[in-house]
C-alpha positions as CSV (number, residue, x, y, z in Angstrom):
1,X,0.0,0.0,0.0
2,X,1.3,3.7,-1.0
3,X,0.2,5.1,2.2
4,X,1.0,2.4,4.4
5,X,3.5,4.9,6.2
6,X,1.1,7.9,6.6
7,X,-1.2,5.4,8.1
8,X,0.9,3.7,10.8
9,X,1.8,7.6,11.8
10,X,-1.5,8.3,12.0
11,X,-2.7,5.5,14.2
12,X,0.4,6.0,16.1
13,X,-0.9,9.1,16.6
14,X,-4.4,8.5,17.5
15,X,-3.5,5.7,19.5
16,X,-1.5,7.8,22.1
17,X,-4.2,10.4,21.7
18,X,-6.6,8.5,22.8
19,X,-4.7,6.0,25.6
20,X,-4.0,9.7,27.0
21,X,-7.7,11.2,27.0
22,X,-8.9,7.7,28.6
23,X,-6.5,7.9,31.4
24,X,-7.2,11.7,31.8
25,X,-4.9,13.9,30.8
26,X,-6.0,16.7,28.4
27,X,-4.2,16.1,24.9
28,X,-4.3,19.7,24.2
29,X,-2.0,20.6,27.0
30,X,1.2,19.3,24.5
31,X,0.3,22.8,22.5
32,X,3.0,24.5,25.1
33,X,4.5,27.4,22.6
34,X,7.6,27.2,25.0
35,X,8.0,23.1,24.7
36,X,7.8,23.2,20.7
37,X,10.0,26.0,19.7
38,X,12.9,23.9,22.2
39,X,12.0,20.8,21.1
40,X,11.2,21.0,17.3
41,X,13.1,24.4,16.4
42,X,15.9,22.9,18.9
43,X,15.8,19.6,16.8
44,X,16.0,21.4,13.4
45,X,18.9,23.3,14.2
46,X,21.0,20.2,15.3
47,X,19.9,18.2,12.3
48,X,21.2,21.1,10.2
49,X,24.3,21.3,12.2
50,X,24.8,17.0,11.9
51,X,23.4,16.4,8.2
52,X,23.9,17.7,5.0
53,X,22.0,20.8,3.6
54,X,20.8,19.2,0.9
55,X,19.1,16.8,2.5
56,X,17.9,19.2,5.0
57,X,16.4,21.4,2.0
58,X,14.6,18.4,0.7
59,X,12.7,17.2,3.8
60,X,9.2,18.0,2.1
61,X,10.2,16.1,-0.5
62,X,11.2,12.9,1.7
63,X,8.0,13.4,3.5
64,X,6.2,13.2,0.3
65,X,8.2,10.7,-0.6
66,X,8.2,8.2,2.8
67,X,4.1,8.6,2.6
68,X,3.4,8.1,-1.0
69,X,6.3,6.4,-2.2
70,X,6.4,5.9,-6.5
71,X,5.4,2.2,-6.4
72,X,7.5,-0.5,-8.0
73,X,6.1,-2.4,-10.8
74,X,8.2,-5.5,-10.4
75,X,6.2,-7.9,-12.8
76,X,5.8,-5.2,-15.4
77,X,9.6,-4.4,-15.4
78,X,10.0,-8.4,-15.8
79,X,7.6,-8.0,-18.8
80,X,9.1,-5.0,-20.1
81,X,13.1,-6.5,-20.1
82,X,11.7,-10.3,-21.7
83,X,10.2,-8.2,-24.4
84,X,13.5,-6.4,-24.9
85,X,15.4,-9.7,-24.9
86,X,12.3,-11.3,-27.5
87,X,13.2,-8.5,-29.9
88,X,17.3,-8.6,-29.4
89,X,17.1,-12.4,-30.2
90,X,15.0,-11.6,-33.6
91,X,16.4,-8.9,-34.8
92,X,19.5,-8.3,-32.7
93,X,20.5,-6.0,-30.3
94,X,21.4,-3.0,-32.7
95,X,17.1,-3.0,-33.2
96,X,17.1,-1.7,-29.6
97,X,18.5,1.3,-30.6
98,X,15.2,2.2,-32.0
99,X,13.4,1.6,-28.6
100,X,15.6,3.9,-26.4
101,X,13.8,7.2,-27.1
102,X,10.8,5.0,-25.7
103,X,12.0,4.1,-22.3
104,X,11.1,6.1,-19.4
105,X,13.5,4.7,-16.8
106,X,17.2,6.4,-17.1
107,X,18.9,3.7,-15.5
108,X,17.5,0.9,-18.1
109,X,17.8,3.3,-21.2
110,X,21.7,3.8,-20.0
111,X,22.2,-0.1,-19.7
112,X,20.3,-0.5,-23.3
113,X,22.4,1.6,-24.8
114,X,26.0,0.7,-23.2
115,X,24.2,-2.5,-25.2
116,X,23.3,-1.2,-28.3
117,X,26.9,0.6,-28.2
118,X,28.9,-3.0,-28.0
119,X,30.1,-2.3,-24.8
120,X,32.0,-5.3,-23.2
121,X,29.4,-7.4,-20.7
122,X,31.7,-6.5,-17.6
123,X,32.0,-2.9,-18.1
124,X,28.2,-2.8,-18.6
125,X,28.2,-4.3,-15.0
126,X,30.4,-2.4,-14.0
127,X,28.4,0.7,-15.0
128,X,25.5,-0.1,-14.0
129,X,27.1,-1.1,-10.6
130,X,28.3,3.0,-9.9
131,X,24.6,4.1,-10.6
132,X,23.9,1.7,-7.9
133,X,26.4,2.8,-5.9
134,X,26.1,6.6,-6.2
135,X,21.9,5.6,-5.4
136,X,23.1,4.3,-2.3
137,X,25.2,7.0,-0.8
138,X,22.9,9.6,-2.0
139,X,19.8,7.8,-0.1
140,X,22.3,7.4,3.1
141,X,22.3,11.4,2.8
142,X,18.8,11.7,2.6
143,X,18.2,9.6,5.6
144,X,20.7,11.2,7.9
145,X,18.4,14.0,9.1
146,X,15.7,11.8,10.8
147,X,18.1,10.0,12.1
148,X,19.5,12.5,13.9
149,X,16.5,14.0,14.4
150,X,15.4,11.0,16.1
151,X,18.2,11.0,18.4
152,X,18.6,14.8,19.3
153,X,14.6,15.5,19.6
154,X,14.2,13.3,23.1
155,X,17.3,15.5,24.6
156,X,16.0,18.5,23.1
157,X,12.4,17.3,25.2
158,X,15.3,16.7,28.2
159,X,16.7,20.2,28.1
160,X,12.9,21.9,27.7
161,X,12.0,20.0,30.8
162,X,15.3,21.4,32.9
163,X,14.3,24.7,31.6
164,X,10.7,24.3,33.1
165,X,12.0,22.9,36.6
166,X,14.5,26.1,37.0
167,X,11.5,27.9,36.3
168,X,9.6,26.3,39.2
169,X,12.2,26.3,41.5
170,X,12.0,30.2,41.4
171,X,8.6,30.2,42.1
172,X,8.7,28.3,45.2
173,X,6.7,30.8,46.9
174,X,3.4,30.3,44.8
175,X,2.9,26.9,46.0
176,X,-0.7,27.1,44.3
177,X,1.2,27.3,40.8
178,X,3.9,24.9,41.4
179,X,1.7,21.7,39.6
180,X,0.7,23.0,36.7
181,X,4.2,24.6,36.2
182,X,5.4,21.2,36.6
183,X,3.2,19.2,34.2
184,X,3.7,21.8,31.9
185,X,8.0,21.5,32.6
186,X,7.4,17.8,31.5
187,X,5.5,18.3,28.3
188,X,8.7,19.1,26.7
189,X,9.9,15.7,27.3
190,X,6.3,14.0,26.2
191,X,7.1,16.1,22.6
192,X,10.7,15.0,22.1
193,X,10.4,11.4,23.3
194,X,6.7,11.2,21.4
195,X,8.0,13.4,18.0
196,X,11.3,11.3,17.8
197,X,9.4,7.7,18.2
198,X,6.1,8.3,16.0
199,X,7.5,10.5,13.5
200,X,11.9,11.0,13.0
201,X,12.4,7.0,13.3
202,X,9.7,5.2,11.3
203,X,10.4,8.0,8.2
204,X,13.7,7.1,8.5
205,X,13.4,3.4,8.6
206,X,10.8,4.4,6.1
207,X,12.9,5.2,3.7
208,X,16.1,3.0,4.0
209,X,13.1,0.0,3.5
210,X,12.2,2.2,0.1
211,X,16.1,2.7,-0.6
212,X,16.5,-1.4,-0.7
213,X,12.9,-2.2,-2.7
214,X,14.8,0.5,-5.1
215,X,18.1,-1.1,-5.1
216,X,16.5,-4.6,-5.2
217,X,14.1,-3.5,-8.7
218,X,17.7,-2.3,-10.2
219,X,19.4,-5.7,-9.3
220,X,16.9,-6.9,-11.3
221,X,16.8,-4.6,-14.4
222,X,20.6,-5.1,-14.4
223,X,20.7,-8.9,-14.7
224,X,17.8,-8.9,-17.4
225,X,19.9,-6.4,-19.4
226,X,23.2,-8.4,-19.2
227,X,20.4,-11.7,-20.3
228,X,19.8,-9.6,-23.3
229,X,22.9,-8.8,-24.0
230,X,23.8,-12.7,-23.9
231,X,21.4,-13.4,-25.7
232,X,19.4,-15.7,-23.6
233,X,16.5,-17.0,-24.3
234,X,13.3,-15.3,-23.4
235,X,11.9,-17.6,-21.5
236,X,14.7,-18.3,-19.9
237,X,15.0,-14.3,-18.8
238,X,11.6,-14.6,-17.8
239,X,12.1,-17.1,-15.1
240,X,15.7,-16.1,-14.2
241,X,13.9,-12.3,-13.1
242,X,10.4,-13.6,-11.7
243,X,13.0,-15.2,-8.7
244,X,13.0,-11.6,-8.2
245,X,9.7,-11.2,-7.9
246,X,7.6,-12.0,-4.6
247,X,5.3,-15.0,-4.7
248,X,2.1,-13.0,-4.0
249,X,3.0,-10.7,-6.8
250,X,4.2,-13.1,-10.2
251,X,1.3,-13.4,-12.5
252,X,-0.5,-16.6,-12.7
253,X,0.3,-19.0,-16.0
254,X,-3.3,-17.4,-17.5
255,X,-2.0,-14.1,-17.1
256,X,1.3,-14.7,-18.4
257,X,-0.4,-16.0,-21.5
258,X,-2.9,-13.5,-22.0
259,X,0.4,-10.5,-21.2
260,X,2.4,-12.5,-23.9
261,X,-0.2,-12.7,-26.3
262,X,-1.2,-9.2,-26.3
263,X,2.1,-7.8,-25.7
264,X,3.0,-9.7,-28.9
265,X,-0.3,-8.6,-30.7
266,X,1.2,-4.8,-29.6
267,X,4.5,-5.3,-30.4
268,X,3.1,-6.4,-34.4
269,X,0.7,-3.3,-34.4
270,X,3.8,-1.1,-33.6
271,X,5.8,-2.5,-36.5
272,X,2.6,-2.2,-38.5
273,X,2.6,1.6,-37.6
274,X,6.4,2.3,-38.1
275,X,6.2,0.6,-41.7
């Protein structure tokens, strides 16, 4: 599910909400002005001073990103790569050159064409390989500010709640004020411990899960393109990627049939078209 991650946040949320307003307390009290400018403004700044800036500037984006993630066709990139290898074995691998323009992904047109160029089979790996690589330590970037968030917001909640208890101790002569003042010195700590467990941490353990289905889908694209450009044959691609493929997710043997026939039926339309 896309939104699996919004929704576990969410219920997170609602959950503690509501154990809270059962047991009592009153869940508006953690609007303290004072607790969230030390806890989340506190948090921000040390993120920014422990993670890159780029990655700071992009947090929307990884937000965005964490909750609605692109989704992974995994079967349909099977489909798309045995095609590939069907017309390579036909017609030969210069009559993907053709093709290119048509394919979306960057990282499959590149190992196409290092294909279509003649380019040894290890050097295509190779590659291949750096964009996978370079994918990696860019994502590790990207994660780094919820992970530090996730570990400086709970002290940033420590140091709010120090600040409120100085606070009280020089107002030991209002006795009358001295609970309140105190349940509101602890919020702090409720806001760093609560923002750094429900939010910081399952983005960023969001994410790293999304960083691995995307390196996992590229493992994949990169052995059917080094099948093409052995020229296996097609059905042998075909099975060699669906091991890639979860169980739940490979399309039954009527479905395979009906996706061959048609894509076959497409693929003579198209060469109708072009002639």
């Amino acid at each position: 599910m896309k939104v699996s991650g919004l929704i576990g946040v969410v219920v997170g949320g609602i959950s503690i909400a509501l154990g809270a307003t059962i047991e009592g307390s009153n869940v508006a009290a953690i609007i303290n002005i004072p607790a969230l400018c030390i806890v989340l403004g506190g948090t921000l700044g040390a993120s920014m001073g422990g993670a890159n800036f780029d990655a700071i500037k992009a947090i929307p984006m990884l937000y965005k990103k964490a909750f609605m993630p692109d989704p992974l066709d995994l079967p349909g990139r099977v489909a798309e790569l045995v095609g590939y290898a069907e017309k390579a074995r036909r017609d030969g691998l210069l009559a993907l050159d053709e093709q290119l323009a048509s394919v979306d992904d960057p990282y499959t047109r590149k190992g196409l064409q290092l294909v279509v160029d003649g380019t040894d089979p290890e050097l295509v790996a190779e590659v291949l390989e750096a964009e996978n690589d370079a994918m990696r330590k860019r994502h590790a970037m990207c994660v780094q500010p919820f992970d530090k968030a996730g570990g400086y917001a709970p002290t940033m909640g420590i140091i709010g709640t120090v600040f409120g208890l100085v606070h009280v101790l020089t107002n030991l002569s209002q006795p009358e004020t001295l609970g309140p003042m105190i349940s509101s010195a602890f919020i702090a700590t409720l806001l760093g411990v609560a923002s750094a467990n429900v939010v910081y941490l399952p983005v960023s353990s969001r994410l790293k899960g999304l960083s691995q289905e995307e390196l996992h889908f590229r493992e994949m694209t990169l052995e059917g393109i080094l099948a093409i450009q052995a020229g296996e044959n097609p059905r042998f691609v075909n099975e060699k990627l669906m091991a890639y493929v979860p169980p739940s997710k490979r399309p039954t043997e009527e479905e395979a049939a009906a996706a061959a026939s048609g894509g076959g039926a497409g693929a003579a339309d198209a060469e109708k078209a072009a002639a």
